[in-house]
C-alpha positions as CSV (number, residue, x, y, z in Angstrom):
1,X,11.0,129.6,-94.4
2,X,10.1,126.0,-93.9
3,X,10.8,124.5,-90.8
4,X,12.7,121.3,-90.1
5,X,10.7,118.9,-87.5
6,X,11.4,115.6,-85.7
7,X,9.5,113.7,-83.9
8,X,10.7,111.4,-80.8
9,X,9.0,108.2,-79.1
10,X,9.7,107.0,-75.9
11,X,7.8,104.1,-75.0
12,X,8.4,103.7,-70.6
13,X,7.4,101.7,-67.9
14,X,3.8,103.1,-67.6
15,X,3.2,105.6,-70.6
16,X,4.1,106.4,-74.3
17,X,5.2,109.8,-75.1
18,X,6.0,111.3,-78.3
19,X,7.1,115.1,-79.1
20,X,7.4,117.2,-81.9
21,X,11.4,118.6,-82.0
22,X,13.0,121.4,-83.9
23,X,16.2,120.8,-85.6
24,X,18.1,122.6,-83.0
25,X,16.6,120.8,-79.6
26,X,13.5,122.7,-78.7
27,X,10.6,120.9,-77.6
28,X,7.0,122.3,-79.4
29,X,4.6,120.0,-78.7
30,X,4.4,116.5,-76.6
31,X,1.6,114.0,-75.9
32,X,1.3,111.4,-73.3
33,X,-0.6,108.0,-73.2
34,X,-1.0,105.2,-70.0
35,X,-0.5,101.5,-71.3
36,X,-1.2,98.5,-69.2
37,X,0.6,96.2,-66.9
38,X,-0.3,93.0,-65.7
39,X,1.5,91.2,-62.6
40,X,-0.6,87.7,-62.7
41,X,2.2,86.4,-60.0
42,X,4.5,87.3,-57.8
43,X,7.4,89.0,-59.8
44,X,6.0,88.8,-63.6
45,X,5.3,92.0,-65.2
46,X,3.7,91.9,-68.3
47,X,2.8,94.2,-71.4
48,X,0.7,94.2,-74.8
49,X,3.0,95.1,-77.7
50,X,-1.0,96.1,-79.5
51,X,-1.9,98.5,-76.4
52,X,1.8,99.6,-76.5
53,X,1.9,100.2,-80.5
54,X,-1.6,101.5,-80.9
55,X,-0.8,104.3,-77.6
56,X,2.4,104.9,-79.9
57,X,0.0,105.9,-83.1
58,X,-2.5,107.8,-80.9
59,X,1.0,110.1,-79.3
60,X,2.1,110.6,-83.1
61,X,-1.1,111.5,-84.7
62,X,-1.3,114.1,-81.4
63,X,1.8,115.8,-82.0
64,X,2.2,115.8,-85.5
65,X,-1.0,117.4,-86.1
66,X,0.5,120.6,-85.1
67,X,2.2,121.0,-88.5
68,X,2.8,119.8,-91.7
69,X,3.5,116.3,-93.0
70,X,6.3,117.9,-95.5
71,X,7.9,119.3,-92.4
72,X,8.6,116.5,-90.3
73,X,11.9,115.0,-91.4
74,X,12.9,112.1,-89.5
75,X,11.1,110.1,-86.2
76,X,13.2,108.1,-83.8
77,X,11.6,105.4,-81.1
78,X,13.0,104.2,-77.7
79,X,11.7,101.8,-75.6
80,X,12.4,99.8,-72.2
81,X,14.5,97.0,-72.5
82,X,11.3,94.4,-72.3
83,X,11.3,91.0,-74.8
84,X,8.9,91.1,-77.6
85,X,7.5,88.1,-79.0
86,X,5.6,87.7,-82.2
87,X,4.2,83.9,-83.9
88,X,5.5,83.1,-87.4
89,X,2.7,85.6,-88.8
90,X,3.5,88.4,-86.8
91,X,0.4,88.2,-84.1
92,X,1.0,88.7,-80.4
93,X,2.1,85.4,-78.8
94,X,1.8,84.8,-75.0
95,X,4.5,85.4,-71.9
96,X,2.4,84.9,-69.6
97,X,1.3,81.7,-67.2
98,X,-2.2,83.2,-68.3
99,X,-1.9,82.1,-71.7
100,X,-3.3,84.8,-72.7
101,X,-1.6,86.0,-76.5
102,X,-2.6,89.9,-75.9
103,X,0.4,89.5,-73.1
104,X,3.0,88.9,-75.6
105,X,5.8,91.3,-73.3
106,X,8.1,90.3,-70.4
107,X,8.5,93.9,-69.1
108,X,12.0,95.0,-68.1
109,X,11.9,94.5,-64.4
110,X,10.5,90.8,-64.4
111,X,12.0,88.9,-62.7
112,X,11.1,85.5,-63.1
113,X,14.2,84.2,-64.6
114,X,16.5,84.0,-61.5
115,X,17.2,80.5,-61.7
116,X,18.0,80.9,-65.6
117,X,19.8,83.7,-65.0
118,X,21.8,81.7,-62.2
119,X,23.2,78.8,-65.1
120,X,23.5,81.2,-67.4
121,X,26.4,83.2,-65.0
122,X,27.3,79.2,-64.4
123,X,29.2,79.2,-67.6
124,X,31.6,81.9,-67.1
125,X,31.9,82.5,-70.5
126,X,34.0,85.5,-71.9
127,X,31.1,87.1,-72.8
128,X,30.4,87.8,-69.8
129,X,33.0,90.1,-69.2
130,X,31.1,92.5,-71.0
131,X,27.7,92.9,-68.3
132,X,30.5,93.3,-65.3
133,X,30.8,89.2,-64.8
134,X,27.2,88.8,-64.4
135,X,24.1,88.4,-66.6
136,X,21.5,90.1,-65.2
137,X,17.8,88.4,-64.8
138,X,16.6,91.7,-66.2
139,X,18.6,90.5,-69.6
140,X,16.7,89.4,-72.4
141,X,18.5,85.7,-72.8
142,X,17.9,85.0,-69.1
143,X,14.1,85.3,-70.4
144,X,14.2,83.4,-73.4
145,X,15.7,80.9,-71.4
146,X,12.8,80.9,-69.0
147,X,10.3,80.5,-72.4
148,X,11.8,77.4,-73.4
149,X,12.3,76.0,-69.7
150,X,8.4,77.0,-68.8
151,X,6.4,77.7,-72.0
152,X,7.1,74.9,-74.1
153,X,4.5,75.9,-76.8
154,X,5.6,79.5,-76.9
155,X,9.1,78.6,-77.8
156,X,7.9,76.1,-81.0
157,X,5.5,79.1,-82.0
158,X,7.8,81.9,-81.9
159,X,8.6,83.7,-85.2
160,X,10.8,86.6,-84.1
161,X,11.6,88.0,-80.2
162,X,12.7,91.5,-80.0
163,X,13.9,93.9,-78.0
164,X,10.9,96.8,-77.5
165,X,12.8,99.3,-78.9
166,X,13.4,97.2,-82.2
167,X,9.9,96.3,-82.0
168,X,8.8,99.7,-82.8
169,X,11.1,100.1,-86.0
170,X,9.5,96.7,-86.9
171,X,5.8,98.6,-86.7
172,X,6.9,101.5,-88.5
173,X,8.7,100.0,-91.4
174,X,8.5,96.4,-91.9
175,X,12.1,95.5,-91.1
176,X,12.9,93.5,-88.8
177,X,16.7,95.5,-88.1
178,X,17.9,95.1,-84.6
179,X,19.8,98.3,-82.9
180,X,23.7,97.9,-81.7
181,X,22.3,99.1,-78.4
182,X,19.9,97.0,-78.2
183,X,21.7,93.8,-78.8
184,X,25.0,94.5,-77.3
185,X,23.4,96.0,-74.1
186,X,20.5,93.5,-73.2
187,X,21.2,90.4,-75.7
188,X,24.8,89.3,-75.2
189,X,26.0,90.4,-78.7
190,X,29.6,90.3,-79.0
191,X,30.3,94.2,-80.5
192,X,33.8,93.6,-80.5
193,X,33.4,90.8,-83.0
194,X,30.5,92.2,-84.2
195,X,28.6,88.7,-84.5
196,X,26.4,86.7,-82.4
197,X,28.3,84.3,-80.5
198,X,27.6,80.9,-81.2
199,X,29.2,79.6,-78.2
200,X,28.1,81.8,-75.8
201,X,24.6,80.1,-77.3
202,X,26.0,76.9,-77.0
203,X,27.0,77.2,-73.2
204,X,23.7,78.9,-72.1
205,X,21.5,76.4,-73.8
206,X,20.1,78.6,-76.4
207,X,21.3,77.3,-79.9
208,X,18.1,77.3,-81.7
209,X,18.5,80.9,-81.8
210,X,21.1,80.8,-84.3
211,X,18.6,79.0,-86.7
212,X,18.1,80.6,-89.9
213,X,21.2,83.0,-90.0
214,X,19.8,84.3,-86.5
215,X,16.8,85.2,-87.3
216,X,14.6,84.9,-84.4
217,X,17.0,87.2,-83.0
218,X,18.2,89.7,-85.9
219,X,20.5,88.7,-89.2
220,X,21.0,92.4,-90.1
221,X,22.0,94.7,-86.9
222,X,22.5,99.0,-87.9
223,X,24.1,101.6,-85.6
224,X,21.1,104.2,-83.6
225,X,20.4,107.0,-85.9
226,X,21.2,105.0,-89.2
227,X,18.5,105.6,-91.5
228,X,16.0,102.1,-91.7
229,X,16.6,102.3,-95.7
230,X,12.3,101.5,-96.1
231,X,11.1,104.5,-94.2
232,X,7.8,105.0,-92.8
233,X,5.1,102.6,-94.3
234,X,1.9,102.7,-95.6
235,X,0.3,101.3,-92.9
236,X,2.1,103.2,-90.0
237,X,2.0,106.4,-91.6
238,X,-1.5,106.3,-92.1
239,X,-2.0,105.1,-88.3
240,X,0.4,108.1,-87.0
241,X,-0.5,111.0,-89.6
242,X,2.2,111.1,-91.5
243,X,4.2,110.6,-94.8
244,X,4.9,107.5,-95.9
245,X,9.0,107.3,-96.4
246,X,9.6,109.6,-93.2
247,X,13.1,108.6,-92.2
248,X,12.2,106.3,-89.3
249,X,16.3,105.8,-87.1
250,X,17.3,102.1,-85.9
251,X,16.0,102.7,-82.3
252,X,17.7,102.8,-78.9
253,X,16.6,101.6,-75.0
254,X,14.9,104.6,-73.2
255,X,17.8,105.4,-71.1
256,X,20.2,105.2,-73.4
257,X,18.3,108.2,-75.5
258,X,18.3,109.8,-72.3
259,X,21.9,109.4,-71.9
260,X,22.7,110.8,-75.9
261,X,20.9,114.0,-75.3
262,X,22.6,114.2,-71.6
263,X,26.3,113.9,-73.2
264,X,25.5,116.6,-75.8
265,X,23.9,119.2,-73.1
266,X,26.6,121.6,-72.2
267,X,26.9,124.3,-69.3
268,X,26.7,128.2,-70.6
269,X,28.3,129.6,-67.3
270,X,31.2,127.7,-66.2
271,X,34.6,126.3,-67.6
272,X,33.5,122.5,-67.0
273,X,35.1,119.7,-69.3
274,X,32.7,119.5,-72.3
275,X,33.9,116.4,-74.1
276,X,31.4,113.5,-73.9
277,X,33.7,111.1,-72.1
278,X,34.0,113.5,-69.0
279,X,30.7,113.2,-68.4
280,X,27.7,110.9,-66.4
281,X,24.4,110.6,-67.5
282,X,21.9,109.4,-64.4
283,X,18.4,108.8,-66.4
284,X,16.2,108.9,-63.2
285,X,12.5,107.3,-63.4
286,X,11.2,104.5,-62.0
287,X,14.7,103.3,-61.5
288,X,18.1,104.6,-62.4
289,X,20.7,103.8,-65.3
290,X,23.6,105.5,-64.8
291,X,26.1,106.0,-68.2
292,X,28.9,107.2,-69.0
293,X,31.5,106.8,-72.5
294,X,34.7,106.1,-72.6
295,X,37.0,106.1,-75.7
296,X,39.0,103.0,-74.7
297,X,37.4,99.7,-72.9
298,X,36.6,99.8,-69.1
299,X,35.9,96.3,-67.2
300,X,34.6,97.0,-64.2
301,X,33.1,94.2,-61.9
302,X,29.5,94.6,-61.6
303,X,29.3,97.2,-64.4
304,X,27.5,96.6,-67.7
305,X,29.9,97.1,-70.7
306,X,32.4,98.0,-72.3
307,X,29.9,97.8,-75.0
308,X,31.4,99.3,-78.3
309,X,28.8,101.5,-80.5
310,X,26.1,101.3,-78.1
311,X,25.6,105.0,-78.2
312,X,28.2,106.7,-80.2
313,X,29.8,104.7,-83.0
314,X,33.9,103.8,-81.8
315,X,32.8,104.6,-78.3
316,X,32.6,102.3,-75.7
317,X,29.7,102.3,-72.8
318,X,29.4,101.6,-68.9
319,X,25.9,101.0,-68.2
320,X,25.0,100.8,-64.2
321,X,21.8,101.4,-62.4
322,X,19.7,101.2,-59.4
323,X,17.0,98.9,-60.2
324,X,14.4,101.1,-57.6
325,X,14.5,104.8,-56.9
326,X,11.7,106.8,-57.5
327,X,9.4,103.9,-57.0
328,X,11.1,103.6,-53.8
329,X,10.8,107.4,-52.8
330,X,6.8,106.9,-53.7
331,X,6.8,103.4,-51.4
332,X,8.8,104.8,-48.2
333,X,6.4,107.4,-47.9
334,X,3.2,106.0,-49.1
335,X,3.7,103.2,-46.3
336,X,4.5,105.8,-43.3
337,X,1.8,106.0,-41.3
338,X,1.3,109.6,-41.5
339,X,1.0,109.6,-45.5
340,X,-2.9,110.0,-45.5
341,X,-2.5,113.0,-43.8
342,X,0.0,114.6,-46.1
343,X,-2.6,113.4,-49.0
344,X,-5.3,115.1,-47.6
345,X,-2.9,118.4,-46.4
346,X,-1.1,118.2,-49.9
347,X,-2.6,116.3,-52.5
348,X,-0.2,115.2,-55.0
349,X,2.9,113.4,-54.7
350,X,4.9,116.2,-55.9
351,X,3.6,118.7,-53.5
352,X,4.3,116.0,-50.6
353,X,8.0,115.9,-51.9
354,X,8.2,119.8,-51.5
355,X,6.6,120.1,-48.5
356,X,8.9,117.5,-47.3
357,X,11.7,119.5,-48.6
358,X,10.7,122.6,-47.1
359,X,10.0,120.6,-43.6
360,X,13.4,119.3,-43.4
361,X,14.3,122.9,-43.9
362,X,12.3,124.1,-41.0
363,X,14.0,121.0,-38.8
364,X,18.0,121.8,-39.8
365,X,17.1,125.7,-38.4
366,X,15.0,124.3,-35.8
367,X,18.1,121.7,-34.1
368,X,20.5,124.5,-35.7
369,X,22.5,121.9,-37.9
370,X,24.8,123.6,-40.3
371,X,23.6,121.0,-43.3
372,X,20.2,119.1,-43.6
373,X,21.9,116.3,-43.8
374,X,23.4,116.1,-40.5
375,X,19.8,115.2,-39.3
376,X,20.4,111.8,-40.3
377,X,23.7,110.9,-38.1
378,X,21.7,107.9,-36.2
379,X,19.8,107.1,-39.3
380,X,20.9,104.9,-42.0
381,X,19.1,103.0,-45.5
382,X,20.7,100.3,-47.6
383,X,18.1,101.1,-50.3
384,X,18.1,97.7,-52.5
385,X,14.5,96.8,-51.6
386,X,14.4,95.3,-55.1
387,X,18.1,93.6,-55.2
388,X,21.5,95.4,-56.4
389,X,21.8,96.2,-60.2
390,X,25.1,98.1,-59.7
391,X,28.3,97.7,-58.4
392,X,27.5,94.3,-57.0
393,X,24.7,92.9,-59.3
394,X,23.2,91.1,-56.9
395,X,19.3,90.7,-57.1
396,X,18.7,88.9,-53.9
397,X,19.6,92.0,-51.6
398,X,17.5,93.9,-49.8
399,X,16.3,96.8,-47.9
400,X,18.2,97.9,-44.5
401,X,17.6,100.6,-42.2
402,X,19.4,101.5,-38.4
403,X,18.4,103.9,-36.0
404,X,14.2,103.1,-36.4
405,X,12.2,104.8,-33.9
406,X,8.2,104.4,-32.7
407,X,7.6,107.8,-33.9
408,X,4.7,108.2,-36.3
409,X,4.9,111.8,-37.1
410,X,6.0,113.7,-39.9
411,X,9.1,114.5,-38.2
412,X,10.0,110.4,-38.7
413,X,8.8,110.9,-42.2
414,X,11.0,113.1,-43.4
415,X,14.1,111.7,-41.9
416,X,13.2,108.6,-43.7
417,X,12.7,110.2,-46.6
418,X,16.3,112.3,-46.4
419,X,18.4,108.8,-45.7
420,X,16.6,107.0,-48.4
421,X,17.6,110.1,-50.7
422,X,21.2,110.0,-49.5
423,X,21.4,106.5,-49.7
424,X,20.5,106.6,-53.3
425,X,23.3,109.2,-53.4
426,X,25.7,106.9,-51.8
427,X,24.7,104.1,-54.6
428,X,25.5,106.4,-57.0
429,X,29.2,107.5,-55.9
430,X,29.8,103.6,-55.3
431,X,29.5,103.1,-59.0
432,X,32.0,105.9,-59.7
433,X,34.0,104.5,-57.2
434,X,34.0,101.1,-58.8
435,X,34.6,102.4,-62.2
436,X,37.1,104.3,-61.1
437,X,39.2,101.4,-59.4
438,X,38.6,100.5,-62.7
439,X,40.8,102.4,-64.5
440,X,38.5,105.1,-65.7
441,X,39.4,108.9,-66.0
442,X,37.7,111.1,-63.0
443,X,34.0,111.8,-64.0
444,X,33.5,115.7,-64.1
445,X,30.4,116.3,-64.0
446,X,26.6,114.3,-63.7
447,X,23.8,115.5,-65.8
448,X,20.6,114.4,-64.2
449,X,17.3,113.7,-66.4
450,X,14.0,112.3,-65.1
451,X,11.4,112.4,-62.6
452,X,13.9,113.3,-59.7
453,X,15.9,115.6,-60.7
454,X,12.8,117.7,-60.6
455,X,13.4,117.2,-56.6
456,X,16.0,120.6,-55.7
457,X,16.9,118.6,-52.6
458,X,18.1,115.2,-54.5
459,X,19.9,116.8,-56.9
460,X,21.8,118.9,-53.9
461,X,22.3,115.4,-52.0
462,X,23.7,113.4,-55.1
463,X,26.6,116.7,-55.9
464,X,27.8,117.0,-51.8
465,X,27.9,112.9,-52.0
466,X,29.6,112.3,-55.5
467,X,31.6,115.9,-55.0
468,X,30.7,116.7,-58.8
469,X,28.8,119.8,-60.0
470,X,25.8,118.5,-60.9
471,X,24.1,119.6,-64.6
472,X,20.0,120.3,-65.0
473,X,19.3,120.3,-68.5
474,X,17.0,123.3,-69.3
475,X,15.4,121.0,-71.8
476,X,13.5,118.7,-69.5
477,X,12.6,116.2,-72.2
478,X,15.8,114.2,-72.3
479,X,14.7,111.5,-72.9
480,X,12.8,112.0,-76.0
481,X,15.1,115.0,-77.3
482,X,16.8,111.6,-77.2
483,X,14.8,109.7,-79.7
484,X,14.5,113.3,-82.1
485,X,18.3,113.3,-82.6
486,X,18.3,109.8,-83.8
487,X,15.6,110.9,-86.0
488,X,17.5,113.9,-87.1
489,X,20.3,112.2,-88.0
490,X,18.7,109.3,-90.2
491,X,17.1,112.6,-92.2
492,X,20.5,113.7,-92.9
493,X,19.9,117.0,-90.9
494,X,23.4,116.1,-89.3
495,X,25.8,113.3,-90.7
496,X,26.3,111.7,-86.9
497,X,24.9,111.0,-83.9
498,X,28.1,112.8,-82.2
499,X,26.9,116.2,-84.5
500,X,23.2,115.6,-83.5
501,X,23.6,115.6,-79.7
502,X,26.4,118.4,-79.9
503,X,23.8,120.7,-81.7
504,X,20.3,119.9,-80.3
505,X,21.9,119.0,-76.8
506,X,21.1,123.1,-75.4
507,X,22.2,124.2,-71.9
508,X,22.1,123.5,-68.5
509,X,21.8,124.7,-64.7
510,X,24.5,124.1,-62.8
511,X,24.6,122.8,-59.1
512,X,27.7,123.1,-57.5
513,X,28.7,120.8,-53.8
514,X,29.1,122.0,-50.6
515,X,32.8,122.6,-50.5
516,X,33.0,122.9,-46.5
517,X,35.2,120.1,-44.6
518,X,32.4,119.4,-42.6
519,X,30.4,118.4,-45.0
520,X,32.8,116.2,-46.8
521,X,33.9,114.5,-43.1
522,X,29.9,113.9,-42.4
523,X,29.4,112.3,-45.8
524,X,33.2,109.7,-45.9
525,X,32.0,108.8,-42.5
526,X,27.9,108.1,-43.5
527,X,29.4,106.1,-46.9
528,X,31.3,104.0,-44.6
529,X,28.5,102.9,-42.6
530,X,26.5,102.6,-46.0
531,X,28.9,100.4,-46.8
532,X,29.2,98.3,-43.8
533,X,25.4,97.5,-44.1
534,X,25.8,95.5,-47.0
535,X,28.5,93.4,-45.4
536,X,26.8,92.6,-42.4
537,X,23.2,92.2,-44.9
538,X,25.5,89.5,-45.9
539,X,27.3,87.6,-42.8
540,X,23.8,87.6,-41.3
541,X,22.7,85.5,-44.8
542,X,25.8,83.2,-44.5
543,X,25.0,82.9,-40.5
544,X,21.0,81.6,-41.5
545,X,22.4,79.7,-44.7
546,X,25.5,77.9,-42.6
C-alpha cells in the first residue's frame, strides 16, 4: 500500500529544516542547514533570501530522497517574520547600509526602525487596536518605512516586498499570493474588512504601497493550507527533487506552525479540555511567541490580535511573546565568570543546562528547602534585556536584577540561572493575566514546543508559576509537523486545517503544578516583586528624563 507523504519547511532564525511527514503526524526523516546573518551595525540583522532559498532546496532534496516522488503529496513552508525585497526582475535588492544586494532581508528582530515605528503608533489609528495599541518595530511597515526614510534608491527599485514565509511560496510556484497570517499578523491588514487599509497607509506615510491594486504588497491574499492553484514548478521541483505540480500550501510565520500543530496535540491520560480555544501554545526558540485562539474577538492592551483567520479560518488569534529567552539563558551563563569551566567540565550547552539542573538539585537538599525555587527569595530578574514584546510592548526596557552578590562560583551561577528561568515564567503568566483582564475564558492548559521545553526544570517552573498542567508533545518537531499539515491539507488529504491538526496533532506528556500552599504563597509573593521591578525600571527613567 502506497504511502501518503508531506513534507514541511521551516525556515528560523539561524537554520532551514525540512522533514518528511506521514499523513497521520509521524516524523521519518528531517534535514538541517546553517544560513547566514550579518549585523553590519549596532541593531541591524540581516539575511540572503539566495543563501536562505538555496539551504531550503539542499533540506528538500535531503529528505525527499528517502522515498518516492509519487508519494509525497503536499509541502508546506514557514518562515520568520523577516521583510523580503526583490527589484522589478525578481533579483535580490539591498537592506543593508552595506549596499550590498545579496542582503536583500531585514531579519525579524531588527530593530532599526524605532523612530518609524514611534510615528507610526503616533497616528492612533483603529488599526491599531489589532497589535494591542502598538505597532511593533519588529512589524514589517515599521521597516518599509525605514526603506523609504534611509534607502532612497531601494524604495524606487523595489518590485515586490514580502513576508519570508510568502517568499518561499513565491520560489516554489511563481505566485506571488500572500498568507492571511502573514499579512494580518506582521503587515497591518485589516482581516475584519478583509482589505488593505488605505488609510491606515495614508496616516503612516506609506501610500505608494497601494500602487497597482497593491501589488508591492499582495493583490490576491489565500487562507494557510489553501492549495497555491500552480503547484510546484519546474524550476523548484527540479532544485528540491520533486514532482512538478506537488501541492505547495499558502505559507504561515514559524511560530504560528508551531502553534497549529500545538492546538491539535491532545493528552492520552487525563480529562483536560481538548477544544483548541482552551488552550496556549508557547513556541520557545530564540525568543518566545505565545498563542492562543479564541472564537470571538479579544483586545487586550499590549497583545497582538484579534486577528481573524490567522490560523484557523473564523477563529480569531492573540499573539504575545518574549522577544529574548533562550538567547538569554545562553548569554546569562556564557557571561558568568565560571562558564569556561563548565565548558571544559561539560562541553555543550545542553549538558551545562543539566548539570545546572541537577546542581540546583543538590543545593535545595543541601539548605533543606522544600521547592528549588525557594533558593531564590533574595534574588530577583526583570528579564527584558532586549525590550518588552508582551503585555507592555515596550522595546526600550531592560534587564534588572536585585540581590547580586561578589560570588563567582557555580553556586552564583545557578541561582542566576533559576531566577532568569522563573522570571521568564512570571512573563509568561503576565500575559495570561492581561488577557484575561481581558475578557478571555481561563487558559487550561500550555503546550510547550522548542528548544526549552527540552529543559525538565523550565517546563516545571512555567506550570507552578502559570498554575496550568503543562503539555510536552511527544512529537518534538512542532514546528515543522506544522508546516506538513498545511501541506496535507492543500493535497486534499483532510478538507481543513481544523481536520489536519486534530488528526496529525498525536499525544502529549503531561506536567502537572505543585499544588502545595506553599508553593503558591512563594510564587504570588516573587510575581509581586517581578512586578514592582518594572515600575521602579520606570520612575528611575522618568527621574533621569525629568
Amino acid at each position: 500500500m502506497t504511502q501518503n507523504y508531506l513534507i514541511g519547511v521551516d525556515v528560523g532564525t539561524g537554520s532551514v529544516r525540512a522533514a518528511l511527514i506521514t499523513s497521520k503526524g509521524q516524523v521519518v526523516q528531517s534535514f538541517v542547514k546553517p544560513t547566514k546573518t550579518w549585523n553590519p551595525l549596532p541593531n541591524h540583522y540581516e539575511q540572503s533570501s539566495d543563501n536562505i532559498w538555496s539551504a531550503v532546496c539542499d533540506c528538500v532534496r535531503n529528505v525527499s530522497a528517502h522515498c518516492g516522488k509519487d508519494e509525497i503529496k503536499g509541502i508546506g513552508f514557514d518562515a520568520t517574520c523577516s521583510l523580503v525585497v526583490i527589484d522589478k526582475q525578481g533579483h535580490p535588492l539591498t537592506v543593508s547600509t552595506t549596499g550590498q544586494n545579496e542582503q536583500n532581508i531585514i531579519l525579524w528582530m531588527d530593530h532599526r526602525a524605532q523612530a518609524e515605528a514611534d510615528f507610526i503608533n503616533s497616528t492612533k489609528h483603529d488599526l491599531l487596536n489589532y497589535v494591542g495599541g502598538t505597532v511593533s518595530l519588529e512589524m514589517e511597515c515599521p521597516k518599509l518605512l525605514w526603506l523609504k526614510n534611509n534607502m532612497k534608491q531601494t524604495w524606487s527599485k523595489a518590485g515586490a516586498f514580502f513576508d519570508l514565509p510568502d517568499f518561499l511560496t513565491y520560489k516554489a510556484t511563481g505566485s506571488m499570493t500572500r498568507s492571511i497570517c502573514s499579512t494580518v499578523c506582521k503587515w497591518n491588514f485589516d482581516a475584519v474588512k478583509n482589505s488593505w487599509s488605505t488609510s491606515f497607509l495614508k496616516a503612516v506615510d506609506l501610500m505608494e504601497l497601494a500602487n497597482d491594486n497593491f501589488k508591492l504588497i499582495g493583490e490576491t491574499l489565500g487562507n494557510p493550507g489553501n492549495r497555491i492553484a500552480q503547484g510546484l514548478s519546474q524550476e523548484a521541483a527540479d532544485a528540491m527533487g520533486l514532482k512538478i505540480g506537488t501541492a505547495v500550501a499558502i505559507s504561515m510565520i514559524d511560530a504560528h506552525a508551531g502553534a497549529l500543530a500545538l492546538l491539535g496535540c491532545r493528552s492520552s491520560h487525563t480529562n483536560l479540555p481538548e477544544s483548541l480555544t482552551s488552550k496556549m501554545a508557547i513556541i520557545c526558540g530564540t525568543s518566545s511567541c505565545h498563542m492562543t485562539l479564541t472564537e470571538a474577538p479579544i483586545m487586550a492592551p499590549g497583545i497582538w490580535g484579534p486577528y481573524k483567520n490567522a490560523i484557523i479560518p473564523n477563529l480569531y488569534l492573540n499573539e504575545a511573546g518574549q522577544s529574548a529567552t533562550g538567547v538569554l539563558m545562553d548569554f546569562v551563563v556564557q557571561t558568568h565568570p565560571c562558564y569556561d569551566q563548565l565548558v571544559e567540565q561539560h562541553g555543550s550547552m545542553s549538558n551545562i543546562y543539566k548539570f545546572l539542573n541537577k546542581h540546583l538539585d543538590d543545593l535545595k537538599q543541601k539548605k533543606q528547602q522544600k521547592s528549588v525555587h525557594q533558593l531564590t527569595a533574595s534574588l530577583h530578574m526583570w528579564p527584558d534585556y532586549h525590550g518588552n514584546r508582551s503585555p507592555l510592548a515596550d522595546p526600550n526596557l531592560k534587564g534588572m536584577i536585585s540581590g547580586l552578590s561578589m560570588t563567582r562560583d557555580v553556586d552564583n551561577l545557578a541561582h542566576l540561572y533559576l531566577a532568569l528561568m522563573q522570571a521568564l515564567a512570571y512573563g509568561t503568566r503576565h500575559i495570561l493575566d492581561v488577557l484575561a483582564r481581558s475578557g478571555r475564558e481561563p487558559i487550561r492548559s500550555i503546550l510547550l514546543c522548542g528548544g526549552l521545553s527540552k529543559n525538565n526544570l523550565f517546563v516545571q517552573t512555567h506550570a507552578d508559576i502559570c498554575a496550568v498542567p503543562v503539555l510536552l508533545p511527544y512529537e518534538t518537531e512542532a514546528v515543522l509537523l506544522g508546516s506538513a499539515m498545511m501541506g496535507a491539507c492543500a493535497a486534499g488529504i483532510y478538507p481543513n486545517l481544523q481536520s489536519a491538526a486534530l488528526a496529525m496533532g498525536g499525544t502529549a506528556e503531561v506536567v502537572k503544578p505543585d499544588p502545595s500552599e506553599m508553593n503558591r504563597d512563594y510564587h504570588e509573593r516573587k510575581y509581586r516583586v517581578f512586578l514592582k521591578m518594572v515600575e521602579d525600571q520606570r520612575k528611575y527613567n522618568e527621574i533621569m528624563t525629568g
